[in-house]
N, C-alpha and C positions, 0 to 999 in steps of 0.2 A: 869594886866587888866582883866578886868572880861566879860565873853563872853554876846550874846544875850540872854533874859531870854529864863528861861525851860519852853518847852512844856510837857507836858507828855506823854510818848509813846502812839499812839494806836491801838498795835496790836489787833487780834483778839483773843479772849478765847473761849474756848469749854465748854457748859454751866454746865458740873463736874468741873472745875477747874476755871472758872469765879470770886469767889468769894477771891479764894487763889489769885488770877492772882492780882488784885486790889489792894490786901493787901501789899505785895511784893511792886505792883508799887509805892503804894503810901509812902510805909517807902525809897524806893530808891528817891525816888522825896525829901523827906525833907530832907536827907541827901546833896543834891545835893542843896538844898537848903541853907542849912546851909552852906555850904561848900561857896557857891557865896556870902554869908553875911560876913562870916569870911574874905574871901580873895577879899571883894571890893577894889574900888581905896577911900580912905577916904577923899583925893579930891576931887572924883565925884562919888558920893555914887549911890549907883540905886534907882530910887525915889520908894515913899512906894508903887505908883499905878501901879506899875510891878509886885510887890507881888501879889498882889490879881488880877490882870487879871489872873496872873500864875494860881494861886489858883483855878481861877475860871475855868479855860480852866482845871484842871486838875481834877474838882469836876463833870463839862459838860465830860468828857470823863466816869466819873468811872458811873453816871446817865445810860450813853447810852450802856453802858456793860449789865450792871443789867437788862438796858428793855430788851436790845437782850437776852438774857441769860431769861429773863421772858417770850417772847413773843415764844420762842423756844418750852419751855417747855408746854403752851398753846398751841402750834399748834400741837406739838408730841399728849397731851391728846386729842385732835379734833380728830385727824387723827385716833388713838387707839379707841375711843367710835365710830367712823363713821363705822369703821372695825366691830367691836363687834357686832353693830345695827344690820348687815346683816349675820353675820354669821350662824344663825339657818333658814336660807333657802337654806343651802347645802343638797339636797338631796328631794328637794321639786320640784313642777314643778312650773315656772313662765310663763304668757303668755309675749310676746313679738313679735314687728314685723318684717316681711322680712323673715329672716333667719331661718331655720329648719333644725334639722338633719332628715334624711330617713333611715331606717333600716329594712327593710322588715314588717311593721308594718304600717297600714293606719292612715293616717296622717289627723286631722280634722282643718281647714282652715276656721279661722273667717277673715269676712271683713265688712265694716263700708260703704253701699252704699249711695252716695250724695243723698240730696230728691229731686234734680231736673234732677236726672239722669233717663234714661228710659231704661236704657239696661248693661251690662257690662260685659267684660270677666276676666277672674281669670286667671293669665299665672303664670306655674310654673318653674323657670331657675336654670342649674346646675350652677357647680363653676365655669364654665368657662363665663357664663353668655347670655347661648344658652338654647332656648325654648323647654323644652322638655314636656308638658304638657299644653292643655288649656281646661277652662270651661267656656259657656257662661253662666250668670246667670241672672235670673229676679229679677228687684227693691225689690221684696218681699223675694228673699234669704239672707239669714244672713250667711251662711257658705257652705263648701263643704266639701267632704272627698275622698283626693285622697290614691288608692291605693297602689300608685308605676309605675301604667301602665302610659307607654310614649306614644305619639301619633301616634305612628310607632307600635305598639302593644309590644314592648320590655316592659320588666318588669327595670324598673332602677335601674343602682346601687344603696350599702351605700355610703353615703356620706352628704355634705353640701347642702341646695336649700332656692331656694329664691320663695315667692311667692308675689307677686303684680296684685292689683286689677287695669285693665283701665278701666272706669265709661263713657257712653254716654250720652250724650243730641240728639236725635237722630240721626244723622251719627259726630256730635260732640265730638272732645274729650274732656272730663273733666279732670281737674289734677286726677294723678295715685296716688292711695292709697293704702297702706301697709296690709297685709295679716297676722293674726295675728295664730300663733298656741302656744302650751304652750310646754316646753321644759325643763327637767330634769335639775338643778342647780348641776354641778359639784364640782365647787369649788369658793373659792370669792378672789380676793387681788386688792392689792393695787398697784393703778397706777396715778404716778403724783399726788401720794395723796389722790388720790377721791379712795370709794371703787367702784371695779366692780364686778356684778355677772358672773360665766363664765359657759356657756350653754354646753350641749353634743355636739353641732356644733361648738364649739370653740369660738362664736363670745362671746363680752362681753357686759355688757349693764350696766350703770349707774341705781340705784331703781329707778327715775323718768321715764325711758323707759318703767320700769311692769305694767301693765294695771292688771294684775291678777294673784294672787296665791291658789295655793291647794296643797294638798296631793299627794302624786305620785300614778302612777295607777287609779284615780279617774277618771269617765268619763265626 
């Protein structure tokens, strides 16, 4: 008696060996084929419309290899050109916001004041995410430049800091907006795919977070 028609396996291929994987399946499949024709019941033969579902089920499987096995190799070149793109801004400065490294070197501080704001302070926070520096600024500043000095008159350490702008409407608060300084490009990888740029403060930033780039040292 002859069993239920062949499906054809469908393991997965790794998209080097994909094409051998199919060829293989597909000469084990007409073998197995052949073999179910030879040794039908001739009494009750298997009708011809089981062939070609077979067939078909076995042509929809080697289809959906080859996409995957295509779509693989398109995403690898994505992911390889996204990398490339950014790679010659290792060693350049990008502006970006929040985050700054400090290192004994004053630190200049862009922020973006709302136009219906009438007052605002600049607060600068360590890693821990405690206030170690504040500037009150008027609607008409566009930046600051902090030293290092904390509000305690201590010099702070190196390390990580964050800067955020609070904006008024007069004793109102307006949402907090981001501080922006430019920051030495260490190095670039890949995460989850996406490239990221990775700062001398460690954080990373996706290219759509750069607001600006230059030369390093440039004022």
């Amino acid at each position: 008696m002859i069993s239920d028609p062949i499906v054809a396996p469908q393991t997965q291929s790794s998209p080097s060996t994909a094409s051998q994987k199919i060829s293989s399946d597909f000469e084990t499949f007409l073998k197995m084929l052949t073999a179910q024709i030879e040794n039908q019941d001739p009494l009750n033969p298997i009708d011809s419309s089981d062939y070609s579902t077979q067939l078909a089920t076995f042509s929809g499987v080697e289809q959906q290899v080859l996409t995957n096995d295509l779509l693989r190799s398109i995403s690898g070149a994505l992911v390889g050109s996204d990398l490339t793109a950014v790679s010659h801004w290792v060693g350049k400065d990008i502006e970006v916001p929040e985050n700054f490294s400090y290192s004994d070197t004053s630190v200049d501080i862009r922020f973006d004041m709302p136009k219906q704001a009438t007052q605002g302070i600049l607060s600068i926070y360590d890693a821990q995410g405690q206030t170690v520096a504040q500037f009150p600024v008027a609607t008409s500043d566009k930046s600051v430049t902090w030293n290092g000095e904390m509000s305690d008159g201590r010099m702070a350490p190196a390390g990580p800091y964050q800067a955020r702008l609070q904006p008024y409407y007069n004793d109102t608060e307006l949402a907090v907006q981001p501080g922006y300084t430019f920051q030495p490009v260490t190095q670039v990888r890949l995460d989850n795919g996406t490239a990221h740029l990775v700062t001398a403060s460690g954080q990373a930033y996706v290219p759509s977070q750069v607001t600006a780039l230059r030369a390093p040292n440039m004022p």
